[in-house]
C-alpha positions in Angstrom: 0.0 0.0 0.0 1.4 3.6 -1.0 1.2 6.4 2.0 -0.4 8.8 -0.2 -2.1 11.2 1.7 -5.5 9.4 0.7 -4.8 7.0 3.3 -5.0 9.4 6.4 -8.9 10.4 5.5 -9.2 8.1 7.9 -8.0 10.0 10.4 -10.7 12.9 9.5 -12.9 9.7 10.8 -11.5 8.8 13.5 -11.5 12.5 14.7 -15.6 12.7 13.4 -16.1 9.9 15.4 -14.1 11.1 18.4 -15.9 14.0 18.2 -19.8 12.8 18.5 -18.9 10.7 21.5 -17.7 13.5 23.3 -21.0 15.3 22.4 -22.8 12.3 23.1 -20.6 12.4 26.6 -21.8 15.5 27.5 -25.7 14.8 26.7 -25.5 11.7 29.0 -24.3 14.4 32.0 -27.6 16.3 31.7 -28.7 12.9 33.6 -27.8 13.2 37.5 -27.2 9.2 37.4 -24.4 9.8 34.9 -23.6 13.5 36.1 -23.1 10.9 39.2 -20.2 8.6 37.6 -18.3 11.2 37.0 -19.4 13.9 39.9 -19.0 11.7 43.1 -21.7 9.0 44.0 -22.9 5.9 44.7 -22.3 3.3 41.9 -25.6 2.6 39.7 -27.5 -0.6 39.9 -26.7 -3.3 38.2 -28.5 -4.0 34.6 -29.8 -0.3 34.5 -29.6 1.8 31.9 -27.2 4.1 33.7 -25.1 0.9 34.5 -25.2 -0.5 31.1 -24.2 2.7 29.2 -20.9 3.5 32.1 -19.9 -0.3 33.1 -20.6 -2.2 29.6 -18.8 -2.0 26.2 -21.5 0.4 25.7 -19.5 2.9 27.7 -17.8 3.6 24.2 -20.5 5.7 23.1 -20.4 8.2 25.8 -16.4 8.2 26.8 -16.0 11.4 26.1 -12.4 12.3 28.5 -11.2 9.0 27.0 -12.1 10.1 23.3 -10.2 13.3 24.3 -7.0 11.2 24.5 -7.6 10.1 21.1 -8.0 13.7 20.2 -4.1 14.0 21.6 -2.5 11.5 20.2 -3.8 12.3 16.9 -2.8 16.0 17.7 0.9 14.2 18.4 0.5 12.5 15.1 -0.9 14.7 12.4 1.5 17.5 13.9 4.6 16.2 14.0 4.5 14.3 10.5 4.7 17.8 8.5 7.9 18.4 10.3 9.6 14.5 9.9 9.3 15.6 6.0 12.5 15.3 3.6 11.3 19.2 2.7 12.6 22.2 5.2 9.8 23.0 7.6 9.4 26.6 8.6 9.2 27.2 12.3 9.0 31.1 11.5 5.5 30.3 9.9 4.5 27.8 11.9 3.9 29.4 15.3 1.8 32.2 14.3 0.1 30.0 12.2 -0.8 27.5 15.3 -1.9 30.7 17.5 -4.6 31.4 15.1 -5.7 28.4 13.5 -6.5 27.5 17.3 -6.9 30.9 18.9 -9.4 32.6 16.6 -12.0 29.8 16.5 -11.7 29.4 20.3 -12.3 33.1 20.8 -15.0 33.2 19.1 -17.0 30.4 20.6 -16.4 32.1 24.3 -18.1 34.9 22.4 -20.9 32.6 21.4 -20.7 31.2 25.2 -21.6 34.3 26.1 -23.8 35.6 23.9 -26.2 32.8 24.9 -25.4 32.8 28.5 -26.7 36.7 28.1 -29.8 35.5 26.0 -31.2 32.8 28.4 -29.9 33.1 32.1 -28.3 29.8 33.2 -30.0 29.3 37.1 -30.0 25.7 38.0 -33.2 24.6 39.0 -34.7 22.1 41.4 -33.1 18.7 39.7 -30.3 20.1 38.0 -27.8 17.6 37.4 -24.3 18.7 39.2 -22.2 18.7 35.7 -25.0 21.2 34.4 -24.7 22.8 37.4 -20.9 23.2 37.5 -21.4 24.5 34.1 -23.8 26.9 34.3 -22.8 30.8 34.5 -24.9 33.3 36.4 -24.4 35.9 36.6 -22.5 36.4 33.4 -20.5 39.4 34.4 -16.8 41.4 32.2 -14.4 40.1 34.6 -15.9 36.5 34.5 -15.8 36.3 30.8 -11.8 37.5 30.7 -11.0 34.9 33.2 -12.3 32.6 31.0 -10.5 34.1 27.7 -7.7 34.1 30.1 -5.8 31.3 28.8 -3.4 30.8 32.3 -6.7 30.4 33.6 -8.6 27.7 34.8 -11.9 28.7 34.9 -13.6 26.9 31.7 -17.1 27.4 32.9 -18.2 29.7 30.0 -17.3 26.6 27.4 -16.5 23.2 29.4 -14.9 21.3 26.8 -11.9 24.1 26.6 -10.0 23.0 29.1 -8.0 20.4 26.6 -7.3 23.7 24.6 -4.4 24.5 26.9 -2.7 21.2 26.5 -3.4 21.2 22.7 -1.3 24.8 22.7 1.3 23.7 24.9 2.4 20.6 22.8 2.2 23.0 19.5 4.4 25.1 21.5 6.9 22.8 22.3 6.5 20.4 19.1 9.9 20.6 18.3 11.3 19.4 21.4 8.8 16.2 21.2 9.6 15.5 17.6 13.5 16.2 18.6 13.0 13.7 21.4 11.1 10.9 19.8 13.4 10.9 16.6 16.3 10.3 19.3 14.5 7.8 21.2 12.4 6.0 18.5 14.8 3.1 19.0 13.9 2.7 22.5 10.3 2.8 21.9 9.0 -0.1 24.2 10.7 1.5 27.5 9.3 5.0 26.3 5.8 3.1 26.0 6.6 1.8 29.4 7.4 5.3 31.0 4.4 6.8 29.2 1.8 4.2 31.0 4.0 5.2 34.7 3.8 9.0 34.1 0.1 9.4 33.0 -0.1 6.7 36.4 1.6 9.2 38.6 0.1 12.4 36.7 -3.6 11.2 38.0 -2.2 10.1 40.9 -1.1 13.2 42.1 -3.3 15.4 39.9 -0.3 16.7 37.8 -2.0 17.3 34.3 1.0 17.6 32.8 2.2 14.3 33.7 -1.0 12.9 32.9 -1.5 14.8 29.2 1.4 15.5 27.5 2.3 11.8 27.6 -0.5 11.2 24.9 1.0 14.0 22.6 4.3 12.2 23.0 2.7 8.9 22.1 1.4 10.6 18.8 4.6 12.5 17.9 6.5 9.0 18.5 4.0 7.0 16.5 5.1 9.6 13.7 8.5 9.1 13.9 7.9 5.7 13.4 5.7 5.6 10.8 7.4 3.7 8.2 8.2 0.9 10.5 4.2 1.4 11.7 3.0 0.8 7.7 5.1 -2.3 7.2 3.7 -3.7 10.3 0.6 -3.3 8.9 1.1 -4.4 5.8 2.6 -7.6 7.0 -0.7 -7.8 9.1 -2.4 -7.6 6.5 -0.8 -10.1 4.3 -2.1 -12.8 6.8 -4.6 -15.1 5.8 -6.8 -14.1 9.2 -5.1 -10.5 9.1 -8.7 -9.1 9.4 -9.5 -11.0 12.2 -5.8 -10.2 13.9 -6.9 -6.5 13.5 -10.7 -7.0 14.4 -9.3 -8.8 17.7 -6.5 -5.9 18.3 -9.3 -3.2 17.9 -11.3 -4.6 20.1 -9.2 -5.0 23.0 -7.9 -2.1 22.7 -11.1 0.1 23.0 -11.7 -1.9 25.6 -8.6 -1.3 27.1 -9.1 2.5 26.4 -12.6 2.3 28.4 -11.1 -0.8 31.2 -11.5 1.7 34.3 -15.5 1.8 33.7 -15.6 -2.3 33.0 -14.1 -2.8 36.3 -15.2 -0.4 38.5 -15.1 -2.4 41.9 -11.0 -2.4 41.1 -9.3 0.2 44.1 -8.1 3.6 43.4 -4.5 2.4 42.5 -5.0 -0.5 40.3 -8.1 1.8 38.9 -5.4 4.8 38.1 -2.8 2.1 36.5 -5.2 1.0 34.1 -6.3 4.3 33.2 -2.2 4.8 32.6 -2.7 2.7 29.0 -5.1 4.8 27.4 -2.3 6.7 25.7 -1.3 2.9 23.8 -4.9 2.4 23.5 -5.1 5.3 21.7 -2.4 4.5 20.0 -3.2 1.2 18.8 -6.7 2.3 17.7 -5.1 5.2 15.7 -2.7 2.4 14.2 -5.9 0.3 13.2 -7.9 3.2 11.4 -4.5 3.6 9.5 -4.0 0.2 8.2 -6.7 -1.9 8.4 -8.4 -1.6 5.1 -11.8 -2.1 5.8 -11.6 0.5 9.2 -10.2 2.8 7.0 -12.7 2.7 4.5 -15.4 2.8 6.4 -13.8 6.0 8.1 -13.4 7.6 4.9 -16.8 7.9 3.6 -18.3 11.4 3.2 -20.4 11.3 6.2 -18.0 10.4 9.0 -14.9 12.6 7.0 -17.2 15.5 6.6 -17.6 14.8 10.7 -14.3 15.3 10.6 -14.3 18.1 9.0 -16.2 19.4 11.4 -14.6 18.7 14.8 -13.2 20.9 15.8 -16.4 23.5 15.1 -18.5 20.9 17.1 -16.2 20.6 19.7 -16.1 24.4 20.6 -20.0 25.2 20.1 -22.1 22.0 21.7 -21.5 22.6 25.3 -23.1 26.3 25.5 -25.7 24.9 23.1 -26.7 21.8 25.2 -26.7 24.1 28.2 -28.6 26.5 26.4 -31.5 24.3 25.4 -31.6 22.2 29.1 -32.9 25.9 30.6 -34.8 27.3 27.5 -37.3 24.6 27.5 -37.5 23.2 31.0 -40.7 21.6 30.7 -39.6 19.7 27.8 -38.3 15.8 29.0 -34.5 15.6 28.7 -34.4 12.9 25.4 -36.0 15.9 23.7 -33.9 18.3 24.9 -31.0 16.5 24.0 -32.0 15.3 20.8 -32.4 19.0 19.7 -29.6 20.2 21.2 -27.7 17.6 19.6 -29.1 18.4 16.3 -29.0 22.2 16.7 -25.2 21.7 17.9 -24.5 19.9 14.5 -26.1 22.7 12.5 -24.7 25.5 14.2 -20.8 23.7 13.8 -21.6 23.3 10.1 -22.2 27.1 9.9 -19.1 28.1 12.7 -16.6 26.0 10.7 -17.5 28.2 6.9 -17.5 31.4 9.2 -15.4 31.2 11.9 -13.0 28.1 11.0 -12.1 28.3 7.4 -11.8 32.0 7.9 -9.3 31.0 10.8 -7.4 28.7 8.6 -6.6 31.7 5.7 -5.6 34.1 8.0 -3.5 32.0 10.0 -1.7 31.5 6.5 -1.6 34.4 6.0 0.1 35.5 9.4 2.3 32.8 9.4 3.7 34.3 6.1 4.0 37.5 7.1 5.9 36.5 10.1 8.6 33.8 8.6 8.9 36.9 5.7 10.1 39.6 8.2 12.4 36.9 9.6 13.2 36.5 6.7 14.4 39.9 5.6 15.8 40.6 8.7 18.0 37.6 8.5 19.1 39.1 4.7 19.9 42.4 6.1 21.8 41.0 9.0 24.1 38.8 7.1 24.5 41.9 4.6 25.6 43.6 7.7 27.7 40.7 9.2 31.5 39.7 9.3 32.3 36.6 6.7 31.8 34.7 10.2 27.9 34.4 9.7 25.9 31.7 11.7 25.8 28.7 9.3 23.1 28.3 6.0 21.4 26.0 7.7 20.3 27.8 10.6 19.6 30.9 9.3 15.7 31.9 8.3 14.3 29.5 5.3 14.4 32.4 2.5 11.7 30.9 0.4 9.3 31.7 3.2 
């Protein structure tokens, strides 16, 4: 199989798919039951529908922090593969460029946050779950909406599902230290496997995000490092005569590995936090699976679940405020109602926020990014017009094509 980039549609997917279970996450919390599993409380009863839908397979639909991983690996993955190129990539370019490609959109859904916070006040009522609760913001006030612009900040009240944001623009930040460190470590990749599962262990352990976060990133960048070796794995795979059912079995065990801490939740807060450790190789090995299992990928590829995709990132920054929205504009409405038209509203309203907010984002971050590397770039000609013959080297002066 060639790696043309028609074999990483399906990755647009994978990240669709990602996507709608953390909406359908979020949905599920307008329940208190399931507000409950995540909030503090006793554990649901056995063959309920609460119990069936957190402690079953069918947890998959609604693991919304654990689809979030997936989010980071592929983040660690999709980024760092640009820079692992033959071709000179431009760092100049690139930051400004990652500032507004993510800042922009973000910005303007806190806006939209707002705006509908402003338009129907969020007051919890008599039955509220506790995630809605947490989530709701009354009164709306200036300085509550700049602490929440405030990216240092940890309030994400406004728009819940921002708090990933922060971890998503402190790997771009330091992406060339991750790709530096995985291209000098890629041959050690089982004990840096092993050291990802023990620091995401300790970073939960101890509440230290970064520890618990950035591992997935790493996971991603080192996954693209490794890429060749990764496609004539699968290949090989493949070529089996049960290869399908070799990667059917391998998918399987590893979504449930990636949801194991909700299948087993007598286990005790240690064994509980080590198993939650693997979720970065889960995500791993189900990323590895939509790459090179044909069927997977096909069926990730077609226009729906790519145009999902295309999507994500829109429906990731507008459905919170939307689902909150609608639980207090129609309280007398039952809450399958509410969430089916938030749900569909939310889909809508992403469609129309990615043509006006996100592909608007995406030219002007070209845009900046070219501006920047070009005064970099003219400063770095006038300086070596003024310098001694003892210049820094070629190679690490500014890419003058920029």
């Amino acid at each position: 199989m060639s790696s043309s980039p028609r074999r990483l549609t399906s990755l647009d997917g994978l990240r669709g798919v990602a996507a709608l279970i953390v909406v359908a996450h979020h949905v599920s919390l307008l329940y208190q039951p399931f507000a409950a599993t995540y909030m503090g409380g006793d554990l649901p009863a056995e063959g309920s529908l609460t119990w069936w839908f957190s402690h079953s397979p069918l947890k998959l639909l609604t693991a919304g922090p654990e689809a979030v991983i997936i989010f980071f690996v592929l983040s660690g993955f999709v980024l760092s593969l640009p820079v692992l190129r033959p071709r000179e990539f431009d760092w100049m370019a690139y930051f400004p460029r990652r500032v507004v490609r993510i800042g922009l959109p973000v910005l303007c859904s806190l806006v939209f946050a707002a705006a509908l916070a402003l338009l129907v006040p969020q007051i919890p009522r008599f039955g509220t779950s506790a995630w809605v609760a947490s989530t709701s913001v009354h009164p709306l006030s200036i300085e509550r909406f700049l602490v929440n612009i405030d990216p240092l900040m940890t309030d994400v009240s406004l728009n819940n599902p921002l708090w990933s944001i922060f971890w998503e623009m402190a790997f771009s930040m330091a992406l060339a230290l991750f790709v530096g460190l995985a291209v000098a470590l890629k041959r050690f990749w089982p004990l840096i496997l092993a050291l990802v599962v023990v620091s995401t262990f300790f970073g939960i352990d101890s509440q230290a995000q970064s520890f618990r976060y950035l591992p997935a990133f790493f996971v991603g960048t080192l996954a693209a490092a490794m890429f060749p070796r990764i496609r004539t794995l699968g290949e090989t795979i493949s070529s089996w005569r049960i290869g399908h059912l070799v990667w059917a079995v391998v998918l399987v065990a590893a979504s449930m590995l990636l949801i194991g801490t909700w299948l087993f939740p007598a286990l005790t807060p240690i064994p509980a936090m080590f198993l939650a450790g693997f979720q970065p190789i889960a995500a791993l090995i189900i990323l590895i699976c939509c790459l090179e299992w044909g069927p997977l990928a096909w069926l990730l590829s077609v226009g729906p679940l790519r145009w999902a995709g295309t999507v994500s990132f829109s429906l990731y920054l507008v459905h919170v405020p939307i689902i909150i929205t609608f639980y207090y504009l129609f309280p007398t409405l039952s809450l399958p109602v509410v969430a089916v038209l938030a749900v569909t509203t939310a889909i809508a309203v992403a469609a129309g926020f990615y043509w006006l907010v996100e592909k608007r984002s995406h030219t002007l971050s070209k845009l900046t990014g070219a501006v920047v590397a070009h005064a970099f770039a003219t400063r770095g000609g006038d300086d070596a017009k003024a310098a001694p013959a003892q210049a820094e080297p070629r190679e690490l002066a500014p890419d003058p094509r920029a």
